[in-house]
C-alpha positions as CSV (number, residue, x, y, z in Angstrom):
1,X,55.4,-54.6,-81.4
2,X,54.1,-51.2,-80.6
3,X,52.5,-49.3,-77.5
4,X,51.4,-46.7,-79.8
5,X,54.1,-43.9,-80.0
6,X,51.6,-41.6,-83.0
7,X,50.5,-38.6,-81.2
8,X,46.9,-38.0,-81.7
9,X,45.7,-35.2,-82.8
10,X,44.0,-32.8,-80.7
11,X,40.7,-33.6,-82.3
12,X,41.1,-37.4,-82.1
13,X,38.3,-39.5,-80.4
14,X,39.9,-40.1,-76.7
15,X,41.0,-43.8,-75.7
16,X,39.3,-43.2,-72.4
17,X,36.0,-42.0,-71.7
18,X,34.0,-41.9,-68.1
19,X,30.4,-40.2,-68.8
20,X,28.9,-39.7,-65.0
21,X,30.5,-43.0,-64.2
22,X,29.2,-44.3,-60.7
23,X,29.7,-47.5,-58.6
24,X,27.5,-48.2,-55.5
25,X,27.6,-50.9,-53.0
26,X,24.1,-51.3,-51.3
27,X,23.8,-47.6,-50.0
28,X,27.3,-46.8,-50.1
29,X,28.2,-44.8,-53.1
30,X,32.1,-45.8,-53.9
31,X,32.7,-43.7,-57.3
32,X,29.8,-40.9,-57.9
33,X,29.4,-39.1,-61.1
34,X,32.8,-39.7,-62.3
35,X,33.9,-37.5,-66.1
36,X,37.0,-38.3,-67.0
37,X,38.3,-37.9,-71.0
38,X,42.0,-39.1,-71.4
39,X,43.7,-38.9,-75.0
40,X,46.1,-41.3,-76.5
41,X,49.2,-41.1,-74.9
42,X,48.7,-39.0,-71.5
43,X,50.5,-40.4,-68.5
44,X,48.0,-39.5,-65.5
45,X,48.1,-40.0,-61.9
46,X,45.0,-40.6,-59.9
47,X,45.7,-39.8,-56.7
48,X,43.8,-39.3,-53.2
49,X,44.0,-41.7,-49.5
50,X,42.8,-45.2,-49.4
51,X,39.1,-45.7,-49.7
52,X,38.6,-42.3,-52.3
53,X,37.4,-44.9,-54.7
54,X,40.8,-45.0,-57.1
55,X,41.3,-49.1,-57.1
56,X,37.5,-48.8,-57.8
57,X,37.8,-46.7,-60.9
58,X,40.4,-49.1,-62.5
59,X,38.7,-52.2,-62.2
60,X,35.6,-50.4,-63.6
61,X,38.1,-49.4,-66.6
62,X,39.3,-53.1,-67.0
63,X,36.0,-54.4,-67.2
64,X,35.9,-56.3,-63.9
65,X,33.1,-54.8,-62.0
66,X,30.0,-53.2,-63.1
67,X,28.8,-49.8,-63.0
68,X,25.4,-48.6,-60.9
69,X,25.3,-45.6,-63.6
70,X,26.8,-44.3,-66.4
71,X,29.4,-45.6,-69.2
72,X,32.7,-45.8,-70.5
73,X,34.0,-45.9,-74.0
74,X,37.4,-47.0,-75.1
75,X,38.4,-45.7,-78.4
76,X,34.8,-44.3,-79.1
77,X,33.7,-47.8,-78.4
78,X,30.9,-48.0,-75.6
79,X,32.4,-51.1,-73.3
80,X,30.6,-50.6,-70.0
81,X,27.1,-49.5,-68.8
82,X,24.7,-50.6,-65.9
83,X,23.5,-52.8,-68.4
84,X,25.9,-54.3,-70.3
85,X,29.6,-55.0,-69.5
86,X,32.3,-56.2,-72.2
87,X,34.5,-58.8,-71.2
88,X,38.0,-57.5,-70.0
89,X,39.9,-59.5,-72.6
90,X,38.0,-57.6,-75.7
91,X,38.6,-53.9,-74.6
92,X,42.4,-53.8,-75.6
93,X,43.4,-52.6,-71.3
94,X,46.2,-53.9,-69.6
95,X,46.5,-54.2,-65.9
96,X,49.4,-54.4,-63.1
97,X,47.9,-55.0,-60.0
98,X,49.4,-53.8,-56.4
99,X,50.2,-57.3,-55.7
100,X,51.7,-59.2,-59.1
101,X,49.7,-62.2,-58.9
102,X,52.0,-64.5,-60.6
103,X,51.2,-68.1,-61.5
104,X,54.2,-70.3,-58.6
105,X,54.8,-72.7,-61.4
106,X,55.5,-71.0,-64.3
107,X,59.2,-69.1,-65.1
108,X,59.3,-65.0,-66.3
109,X,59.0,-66.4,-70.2
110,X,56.0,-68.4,-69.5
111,X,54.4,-65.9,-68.3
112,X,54.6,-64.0,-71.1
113,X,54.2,-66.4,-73.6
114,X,50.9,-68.0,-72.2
115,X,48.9,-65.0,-73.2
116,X,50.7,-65.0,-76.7
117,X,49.4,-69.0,-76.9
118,X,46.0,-68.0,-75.2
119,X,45.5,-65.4,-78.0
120,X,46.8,-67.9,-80.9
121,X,50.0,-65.6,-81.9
122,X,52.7,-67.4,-84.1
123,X,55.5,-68.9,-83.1
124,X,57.6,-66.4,-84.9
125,X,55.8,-63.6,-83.7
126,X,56.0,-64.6,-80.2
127,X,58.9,-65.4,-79.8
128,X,59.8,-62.1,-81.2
129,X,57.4,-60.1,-78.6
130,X,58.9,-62.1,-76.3
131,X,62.5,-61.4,-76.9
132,X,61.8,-57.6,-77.5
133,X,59.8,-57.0,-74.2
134,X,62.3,-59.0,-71.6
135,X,64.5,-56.6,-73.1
136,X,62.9,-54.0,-72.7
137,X,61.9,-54.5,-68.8
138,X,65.9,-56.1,-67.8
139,X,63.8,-59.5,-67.6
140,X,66.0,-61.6,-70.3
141,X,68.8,-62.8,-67.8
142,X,66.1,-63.8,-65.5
143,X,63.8,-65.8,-68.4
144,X,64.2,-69.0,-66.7
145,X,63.4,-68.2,-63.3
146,X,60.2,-68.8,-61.3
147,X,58.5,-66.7,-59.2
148,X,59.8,-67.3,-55.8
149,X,62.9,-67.0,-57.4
150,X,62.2,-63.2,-58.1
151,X,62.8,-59.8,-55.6
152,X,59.4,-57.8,-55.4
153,X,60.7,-55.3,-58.1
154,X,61.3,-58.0,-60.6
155,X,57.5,-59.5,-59.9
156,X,56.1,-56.8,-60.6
157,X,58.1,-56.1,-63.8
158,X,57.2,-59.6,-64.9
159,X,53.1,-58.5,-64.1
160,X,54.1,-55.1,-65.9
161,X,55.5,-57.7,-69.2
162,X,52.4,-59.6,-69.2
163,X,50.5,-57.0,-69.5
164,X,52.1,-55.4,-72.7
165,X,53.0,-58.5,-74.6
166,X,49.2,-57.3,-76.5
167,X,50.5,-54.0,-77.4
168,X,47.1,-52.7,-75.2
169,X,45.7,-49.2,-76.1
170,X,45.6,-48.3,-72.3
171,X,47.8,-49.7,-69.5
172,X,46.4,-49.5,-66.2
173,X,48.6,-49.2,-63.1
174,X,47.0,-50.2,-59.1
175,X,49.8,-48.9,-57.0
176,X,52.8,-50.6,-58.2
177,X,55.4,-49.4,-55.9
178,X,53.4,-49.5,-52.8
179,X,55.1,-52.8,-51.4
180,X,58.8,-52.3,-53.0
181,X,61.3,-51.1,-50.8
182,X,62.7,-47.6,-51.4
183,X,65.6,-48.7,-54.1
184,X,63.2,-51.4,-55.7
185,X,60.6,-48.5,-55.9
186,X,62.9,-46.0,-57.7
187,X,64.3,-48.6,-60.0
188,X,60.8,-49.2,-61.0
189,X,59.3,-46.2,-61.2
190,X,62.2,-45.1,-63.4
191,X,61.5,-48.1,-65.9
192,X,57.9,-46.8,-65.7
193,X,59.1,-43.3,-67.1
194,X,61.1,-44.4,-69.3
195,X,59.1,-47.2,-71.1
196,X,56.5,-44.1,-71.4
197,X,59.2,-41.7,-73.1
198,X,60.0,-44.4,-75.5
199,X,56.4,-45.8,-76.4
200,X,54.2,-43.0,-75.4
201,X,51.8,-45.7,-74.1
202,X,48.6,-44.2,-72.2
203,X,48.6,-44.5,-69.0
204,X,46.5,-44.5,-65.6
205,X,48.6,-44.9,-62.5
206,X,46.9,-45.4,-59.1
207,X,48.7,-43.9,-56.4
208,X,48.0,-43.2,-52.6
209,X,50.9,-40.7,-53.0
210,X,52.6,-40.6,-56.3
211,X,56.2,-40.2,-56.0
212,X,58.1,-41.4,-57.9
213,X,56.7,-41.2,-61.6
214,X,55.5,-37.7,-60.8
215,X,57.9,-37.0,-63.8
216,X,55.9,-39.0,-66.3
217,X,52.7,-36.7,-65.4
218,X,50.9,-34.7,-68.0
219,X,47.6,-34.7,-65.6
220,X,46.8,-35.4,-62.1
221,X,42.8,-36.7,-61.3
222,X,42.5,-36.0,-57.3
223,X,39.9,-38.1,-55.8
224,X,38.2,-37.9,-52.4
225,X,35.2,-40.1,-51.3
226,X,34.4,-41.1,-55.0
227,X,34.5,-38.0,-56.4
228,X,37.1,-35.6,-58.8
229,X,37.8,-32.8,-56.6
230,X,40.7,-31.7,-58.8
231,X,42.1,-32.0,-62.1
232,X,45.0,-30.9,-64.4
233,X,48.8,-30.6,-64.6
234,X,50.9,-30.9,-61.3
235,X,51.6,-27.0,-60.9
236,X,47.8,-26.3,-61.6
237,X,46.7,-29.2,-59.1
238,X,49.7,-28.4,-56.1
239,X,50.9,-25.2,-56.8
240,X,47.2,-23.6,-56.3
241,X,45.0,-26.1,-54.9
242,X,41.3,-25.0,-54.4
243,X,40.4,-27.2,-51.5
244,X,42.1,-27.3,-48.1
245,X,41.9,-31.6,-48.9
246,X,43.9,-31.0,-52.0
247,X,46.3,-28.6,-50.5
248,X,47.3,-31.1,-47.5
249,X,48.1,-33.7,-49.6
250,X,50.6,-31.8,-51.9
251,X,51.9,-31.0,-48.7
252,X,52.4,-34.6,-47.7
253,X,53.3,-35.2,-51.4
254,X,56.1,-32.7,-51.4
255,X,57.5,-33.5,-48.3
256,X,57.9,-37.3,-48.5
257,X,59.9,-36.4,-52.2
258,X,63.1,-33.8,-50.0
């Protein structure tokens, strides 16, 4: 099984692509001309405070909601418009919410190995995707445990397992440290940066303030009331901000990481 390690080159058709991508509920616009082109294997953050639209974008990405305007391709493949949406299962995306949504009754390996049955994998083959990825996320002591069984950090790593058993093109991330406590958080996020060293898998992480896989970044997308109002690498993005909104949260970024 693999995430996809090749590096494209810098010609390639991207595996993300937002063309003027808008959302509106009745008269309130929630995402508003949204470009956005992201190429196999960048690790970016979207960042901004609750309500700029970034849970929005995601599920927009995933195929769960419909867009007012505009499209997105995946892999040069046109999967959403305001007319026509592809189901979620057909666009090769993972997702890991901000709360794991796990199924009470079923144990770590069940979780994983449902969506191997549900997508009519071998025996052999699953059981080897199953084996490789609990390995992979510290999950295979834990194999036989349910849910309630689990700390908060371990949830979400079983989420974070279900979501890769496919080998998805693009992994989307909605906040996954936000209800971890500090030590859970950093043990996570450092599995998060290093699953992406090893597999080079691309990435969209949602975060109200991204600490913590900051290290993992090749881009930061800044959003404020459903609009990019900054783009590009960390140093172009904190270092020299162009908006006073921008420059306050670096500052509240920088200080929560001393």
């Amino acid at each position: 099984m693999s995430f996809g390690k090749e590096v494209a080159p810098a010609d390639a058709v991207p595996v993300l692509r937002c063309i003027e991508l808008s959302r509106g509920i009745g008269k309130a616009m929630i995402l508003d001309s949204i470009h956005l082109d992201i190429g196999r294997g960048e690790f970016v953050i979207v960042a901004g405070p609750s309500g700029a639209g970034k849970t929005s974008l995601l599920r927009l990405i995933a195929g769960l909601d419909r867009p007012t305007a505009g499209t997105i391709e995946i892999a040069g493949r046109e999967v959403s418009s305001a007319h026509r949406v592809e189901a979620p299962a057909s666009r090769g995306v993972g997702m890991v919410f901000e709360h794991a949504a796990l199924w009470p009754h079923l144990t770590v390996e069940r979780h994983v190995s449902l969506v191997l049955r549900a997508n009519r994998v071998g025996a052999g083959e699953r059981q080897k995707r199953i084996e490789r990825l609990l390995g992979q996320l510290r999950l295979a002591p834990l194999r036989r445990r349910f849910p309630h069984e689990l700390s908060a950090g371990e949830r979400q790593r079983v989420a974070l397992a279900r979501s890769l058993v496919l080998s998805p093109r693009l992994l989307l991330l909605d906040e996954p440290l936000a209800h971890l406590d500090v030590h859970l958080a950093a043990e996570l996020a450092s599995l998060l940066i290093e699953l992406h060293s090893q597999e080079g898998l691309t990435t969209i992480c949602v975060m109200h303030r991204p600490e913590g896989v900051n290290a993992a970044a090749s881009r930061y997308v800044i959003l404020e009331q459903g609009r990019i109002v900054e783009m590009g690498s960390e140093a172009e993005v904190f270092d020299e901000p162009r908006t006073e909104f921008v420059a306050a949260l670096a500052r509240t970024i920088r200080k929560e990481q001393l």
